[in-house]
C-alpha positions as CSV (number, residue, x, y, z in Angstrom):
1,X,13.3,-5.9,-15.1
2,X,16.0,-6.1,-12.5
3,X,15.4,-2.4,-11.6
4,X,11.6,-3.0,-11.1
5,X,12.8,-5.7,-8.9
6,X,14.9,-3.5,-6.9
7,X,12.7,-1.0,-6.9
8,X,9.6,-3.1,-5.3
9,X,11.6,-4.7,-2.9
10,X,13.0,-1.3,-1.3
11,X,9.6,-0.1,-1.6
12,X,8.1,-3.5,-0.2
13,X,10.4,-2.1,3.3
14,X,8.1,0.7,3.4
15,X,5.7,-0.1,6.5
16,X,2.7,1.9,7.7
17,X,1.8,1.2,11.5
18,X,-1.3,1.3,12.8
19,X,-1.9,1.8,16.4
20,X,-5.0,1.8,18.4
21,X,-5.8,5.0,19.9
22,X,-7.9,8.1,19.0
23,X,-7.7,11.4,16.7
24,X,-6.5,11.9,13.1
25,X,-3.3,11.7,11.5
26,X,-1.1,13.6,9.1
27,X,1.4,12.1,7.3
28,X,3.8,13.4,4.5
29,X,5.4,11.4,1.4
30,X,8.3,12.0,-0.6
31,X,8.4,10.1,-3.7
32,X,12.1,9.7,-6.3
33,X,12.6,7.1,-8.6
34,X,14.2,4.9,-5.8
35,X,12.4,5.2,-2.6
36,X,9.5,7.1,-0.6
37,X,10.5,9.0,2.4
38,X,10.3,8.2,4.8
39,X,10.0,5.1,5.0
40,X,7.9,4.2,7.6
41,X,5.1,5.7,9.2
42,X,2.5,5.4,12.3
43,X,-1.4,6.4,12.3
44,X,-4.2,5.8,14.3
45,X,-6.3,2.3,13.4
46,X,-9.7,3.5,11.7
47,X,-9.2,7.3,12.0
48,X,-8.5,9.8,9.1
49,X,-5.2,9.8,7.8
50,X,-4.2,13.2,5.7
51,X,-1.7,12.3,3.2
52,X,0.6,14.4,1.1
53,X,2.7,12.9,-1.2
54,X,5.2,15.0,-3.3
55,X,6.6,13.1,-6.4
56,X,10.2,14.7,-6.9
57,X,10.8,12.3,-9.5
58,X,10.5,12.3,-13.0
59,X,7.8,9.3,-13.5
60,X,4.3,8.5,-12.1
61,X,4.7,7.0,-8.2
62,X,2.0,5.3,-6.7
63,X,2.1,5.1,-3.1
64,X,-0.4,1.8,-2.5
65,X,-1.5,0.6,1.0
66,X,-1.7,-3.1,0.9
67,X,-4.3,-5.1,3.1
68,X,-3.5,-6.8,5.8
69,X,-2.0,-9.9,5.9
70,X,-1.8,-9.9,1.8
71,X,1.1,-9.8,-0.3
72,X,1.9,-8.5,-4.3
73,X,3.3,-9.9,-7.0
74,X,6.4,-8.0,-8.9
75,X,5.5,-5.9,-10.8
76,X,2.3,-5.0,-9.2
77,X,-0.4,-5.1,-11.9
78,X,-4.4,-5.7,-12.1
79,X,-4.3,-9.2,-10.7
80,X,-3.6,-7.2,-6.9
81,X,-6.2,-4.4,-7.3
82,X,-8.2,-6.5,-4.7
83,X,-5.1,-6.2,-2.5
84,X,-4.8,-2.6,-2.4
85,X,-7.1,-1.2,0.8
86,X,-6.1,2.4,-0.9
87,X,-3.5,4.8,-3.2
88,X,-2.6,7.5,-4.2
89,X,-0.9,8.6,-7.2
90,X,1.2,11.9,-8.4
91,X,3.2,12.4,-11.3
92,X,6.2,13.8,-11.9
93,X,6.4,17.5,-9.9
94,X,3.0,16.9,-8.7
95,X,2.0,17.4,-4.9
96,X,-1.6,16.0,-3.8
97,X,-3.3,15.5,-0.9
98,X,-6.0,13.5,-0.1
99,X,-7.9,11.9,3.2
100,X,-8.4,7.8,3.8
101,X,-9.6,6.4,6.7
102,X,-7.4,4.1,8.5
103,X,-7.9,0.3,8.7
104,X,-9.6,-0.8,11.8
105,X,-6.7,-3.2,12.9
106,X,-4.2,-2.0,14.1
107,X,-0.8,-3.9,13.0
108,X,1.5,-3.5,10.3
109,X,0.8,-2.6,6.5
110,X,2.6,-2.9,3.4
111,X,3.5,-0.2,1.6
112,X,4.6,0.0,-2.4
113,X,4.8,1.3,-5.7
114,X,1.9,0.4,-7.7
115,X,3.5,2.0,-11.0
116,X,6.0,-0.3,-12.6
C-alpha cells in the first residue's frame, strides 16, 4: 500500500500545461515503475495533442489526464472515471500513440497513474 502511495503522489507532480495559442502538439511519455518522464509538459488549449507513451516497465501504466480543477483518490479506481478528461494505457514493452484534443482552458492539469 505504501508503494501505491508513493507512487501516486510522484505521479500526482506530473502537470500538463495548457496554454492558449494555435497549432497541434506532440508530446512523448516514458513510463517505469516509478515515474513518467518527463514530468511535465506544455500543449496548446483545445488543439490536437499527439501522444506517445513508451512503457519501459514491467507492469501496465496508465498515463490519465485529470479534469480541471478535480482531484483523485489513492489508489485511483472506478469512483474517478468521471474525473479522467482522457488516458492512455501501455503495457509492459508496449509503445502507442494516439491523438486527444486538448481541453479548451488553458491552465494546469493533473497528471497520474490510473493503474494501481
Amino acid at each position: 500500500m505504501f508503494r501505491r502511495i508513493f507512487i501516486f503522489l510522484f505521479l500526482a507532480a506530473s502537470i500538463l500545461g495548457l496554454v492558449a495559442c494555435s497549432g497541434s502538439s506532440k508530446i512523448s511519455v516514458t513510463t517505469t515503475e516509478s515515474k513518467f518522464d518527463p514530468l511535465t509538459w506544455t500543449v496548446k488549449a483545445g488543439k490536437p495533442v499527439t501522444i506517445t507513451i513508451t512503457n519501459n516497465g514491467a507492469l501496465d501504466h496508465e498515463w490519465v489526464l485529470i479534469k480541471q480543477g478535480q482531484d483523485v483518490t489513492v489508489p485511483f479506481d472506478a469512483d474517478d472515471e468521471d474525473k479522467v478528461f482522457w488516458e492512455i494505457e501501455a503495457g509492459p514493452g508496449e509503445t502507442k500513440t494516439e491523438t486527444f484534443t486538448a481541453p479548451s482552458e488553458a491552465g494546469t492539469y493533473k497528471v497520474v497513474c490510473g493503474t494501481p
